[in-house]
C-alpha positions in Angstrom: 129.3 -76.7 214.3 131.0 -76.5 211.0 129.9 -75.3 207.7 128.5 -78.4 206.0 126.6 -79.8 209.6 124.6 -76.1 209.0 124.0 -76.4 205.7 122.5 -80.1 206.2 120.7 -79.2 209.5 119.1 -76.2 207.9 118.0 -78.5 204.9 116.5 -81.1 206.8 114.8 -78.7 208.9 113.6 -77.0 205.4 112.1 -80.1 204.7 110.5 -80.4 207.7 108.7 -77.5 208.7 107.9 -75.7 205.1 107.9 -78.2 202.6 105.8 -80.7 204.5 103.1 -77.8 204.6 102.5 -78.0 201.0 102.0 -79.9 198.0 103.1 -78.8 194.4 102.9 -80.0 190.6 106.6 -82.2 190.3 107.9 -81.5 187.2 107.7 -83.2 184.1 107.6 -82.6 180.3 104.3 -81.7 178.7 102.8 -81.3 175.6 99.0 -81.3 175.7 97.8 -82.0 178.8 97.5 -85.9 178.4 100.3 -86.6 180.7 99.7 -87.6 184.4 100.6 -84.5 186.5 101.7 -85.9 190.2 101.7 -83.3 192.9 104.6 -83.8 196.0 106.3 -82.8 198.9 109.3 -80.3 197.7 112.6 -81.5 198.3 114.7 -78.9 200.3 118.6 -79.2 198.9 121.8 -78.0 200.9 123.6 -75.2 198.3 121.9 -76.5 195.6 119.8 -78.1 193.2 121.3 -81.7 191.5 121.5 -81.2 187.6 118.2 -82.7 186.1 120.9 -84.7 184.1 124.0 -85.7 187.2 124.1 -87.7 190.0 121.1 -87.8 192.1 121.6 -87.9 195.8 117.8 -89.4 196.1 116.7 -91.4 193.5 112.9 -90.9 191.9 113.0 -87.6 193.6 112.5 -84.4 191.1 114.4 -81.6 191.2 111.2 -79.2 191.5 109.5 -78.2 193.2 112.5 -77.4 195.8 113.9 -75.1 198.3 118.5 -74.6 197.8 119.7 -73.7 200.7 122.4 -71.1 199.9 125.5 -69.0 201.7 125.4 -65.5 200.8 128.0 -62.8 201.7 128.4 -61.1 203.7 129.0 -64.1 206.6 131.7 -63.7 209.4 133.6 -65.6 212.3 133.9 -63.9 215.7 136.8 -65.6 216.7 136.9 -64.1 220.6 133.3 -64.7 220.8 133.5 -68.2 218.9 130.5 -67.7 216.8 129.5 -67.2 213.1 126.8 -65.2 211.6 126.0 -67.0 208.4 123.8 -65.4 206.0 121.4 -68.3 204.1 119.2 -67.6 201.5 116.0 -70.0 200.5 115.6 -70.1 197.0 112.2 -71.8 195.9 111.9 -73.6 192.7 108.4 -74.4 191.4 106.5 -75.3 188.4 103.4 -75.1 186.7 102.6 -74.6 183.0 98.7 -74.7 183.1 95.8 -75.0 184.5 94.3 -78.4 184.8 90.8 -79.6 185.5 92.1 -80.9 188.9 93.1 -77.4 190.3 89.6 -76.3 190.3 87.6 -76.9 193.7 83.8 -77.3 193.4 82.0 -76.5 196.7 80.2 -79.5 197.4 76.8 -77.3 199.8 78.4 -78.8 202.8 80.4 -78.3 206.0 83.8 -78.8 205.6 85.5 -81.7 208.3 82.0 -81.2 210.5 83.0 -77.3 211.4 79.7 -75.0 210.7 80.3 -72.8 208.2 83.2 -73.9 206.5 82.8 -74.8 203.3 83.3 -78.2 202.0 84.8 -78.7 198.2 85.9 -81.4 195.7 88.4 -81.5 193.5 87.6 -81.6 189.7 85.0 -78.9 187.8 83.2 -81.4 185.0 82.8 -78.2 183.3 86.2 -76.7 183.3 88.2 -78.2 180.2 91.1 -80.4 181.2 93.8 -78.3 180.0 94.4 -74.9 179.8 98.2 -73.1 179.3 98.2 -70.5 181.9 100.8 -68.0 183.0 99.4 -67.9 187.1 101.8 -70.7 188.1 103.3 -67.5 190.2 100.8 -67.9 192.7 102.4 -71.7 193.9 106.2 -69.6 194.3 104.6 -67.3 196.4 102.3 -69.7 198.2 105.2 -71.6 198.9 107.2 -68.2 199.7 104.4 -67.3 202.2 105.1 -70.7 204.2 108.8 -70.5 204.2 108.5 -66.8 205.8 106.0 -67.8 208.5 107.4 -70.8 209.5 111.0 -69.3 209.7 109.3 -65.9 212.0 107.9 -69.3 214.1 111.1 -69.9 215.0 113.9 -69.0 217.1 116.3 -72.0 217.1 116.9 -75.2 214.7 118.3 -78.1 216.5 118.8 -75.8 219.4 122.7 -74.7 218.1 121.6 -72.3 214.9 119.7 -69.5 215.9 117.4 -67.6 213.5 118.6 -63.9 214.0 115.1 -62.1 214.8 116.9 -58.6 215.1 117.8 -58.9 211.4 115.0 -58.3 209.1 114.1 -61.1 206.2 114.0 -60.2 203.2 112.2 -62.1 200.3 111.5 -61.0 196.5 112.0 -62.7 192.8 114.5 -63.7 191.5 115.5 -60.6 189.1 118.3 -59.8 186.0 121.7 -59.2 188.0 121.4 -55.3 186.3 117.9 -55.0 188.1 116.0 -55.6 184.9 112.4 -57.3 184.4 112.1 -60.6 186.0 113.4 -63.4 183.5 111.0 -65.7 181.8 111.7 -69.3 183.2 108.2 -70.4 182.1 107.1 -73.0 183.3 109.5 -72.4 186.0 108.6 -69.7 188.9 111.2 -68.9 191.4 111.2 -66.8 194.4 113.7 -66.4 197.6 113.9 -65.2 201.0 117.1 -64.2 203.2 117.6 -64.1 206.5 121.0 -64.6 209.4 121.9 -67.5 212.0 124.2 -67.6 214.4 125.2 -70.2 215.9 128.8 -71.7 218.1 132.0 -73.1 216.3 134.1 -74.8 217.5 138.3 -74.3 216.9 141.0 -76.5 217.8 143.3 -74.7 220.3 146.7 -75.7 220.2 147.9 -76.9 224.2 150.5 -74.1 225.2 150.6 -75.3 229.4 153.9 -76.9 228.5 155.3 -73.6 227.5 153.9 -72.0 230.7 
């Protein structure tokens, strides 16, 4: 398996298993709250995100909410052993700049999907104001985070070649100053990431030496 097959195999799976699992505000530009806010799927990205402004890949798709799939170091080839232990990071991109009148749920006195004692709820509080600039649009990074990290401990093997490296711990935080200062203010942007290692076969041409035997 080389390098870019990973990369687009971990993507795809990305897109898959965590980003189907939730749906977040798409990004767009707003001024008071007037503008149509259209919640989607996030897009997952092999090494990163497309420039709001390049090429796009997919056309109509937004750039965020998303999940890059990245390299880190260290990564290594065991060439006797004909395997490489990649490390990939998950960076999630989301955004949210307020707090609109359809992110309230309203319990409606009822069971939820038939099931006793689940609540059911509607969308929409009449008496919540329409717009509202809010600084908890954390809360969807780490919503998102919390999927990414459960479905990825769910799992042992993607496509049945990469295998998720249990014995390593994840790791996951914010995304942070590259001193180790406060977290940066991307508002209305909120990022988070999570780490892990795969290992998985490659695959080297071996040059035929039986005719100098």
């Amino acid at each position: 398996m080389t390098i870019i097959e990973m990369l687009d195999d971990l993507a795809k799976w990305a897109e898959d298993q965590i980003c189907s699992k939730i749906m977040l505000k798409a990004e767009t530009d707003v001024q008071d709250g007037s503008e149509k806010i259209e919640e989607v799927h996030p897009v997952a990205w092999p090494l990163y995100v497309p420039a709001q402004d390049g090429i796009w890949p997919r056309v109509g798709v937004a750039n965020v909410p998303s999940i890059a799939v990245e390299i880190l170091p260290p990564s290594k080839d065991d060439v006797q052993g004909d395997s490489r232990t990649v490390t990939i990071r998950f960076a999630l991109a989301t955004w949210n700049p307020a707090r609109y009148q359809e992110d309230v749920f309203v319990p409606t006195g009822e069971s939820g999907a038939g099931i006793p004692n689940m609540p059911a709820y509607t969308r929409g509080d009449p008496e919540t104001p329409p717009f509202a600039w809010s600084s908890d649009g954390w809360r969807d990074a780490y919503n998102f985070l919390e999927i990414a990290l459960r479905e990825l401990g769910n799992t042992d093997y993607i496509k049945s070649t990469i295998r998720i490296m249990h014995e390593e711990a994840m790791e996951w935080g914010p995304f942070t100053e590259p001193d180790g200062g406060p977290l940066p203010n991307f508002f209305p942007f909120w990022l988070a990431w999570c780490s892990f290692k795969v290992n998985l076969p490659i695959t080297r041409a071996r040059h035929d030496v039986s005719s100098l035997l």
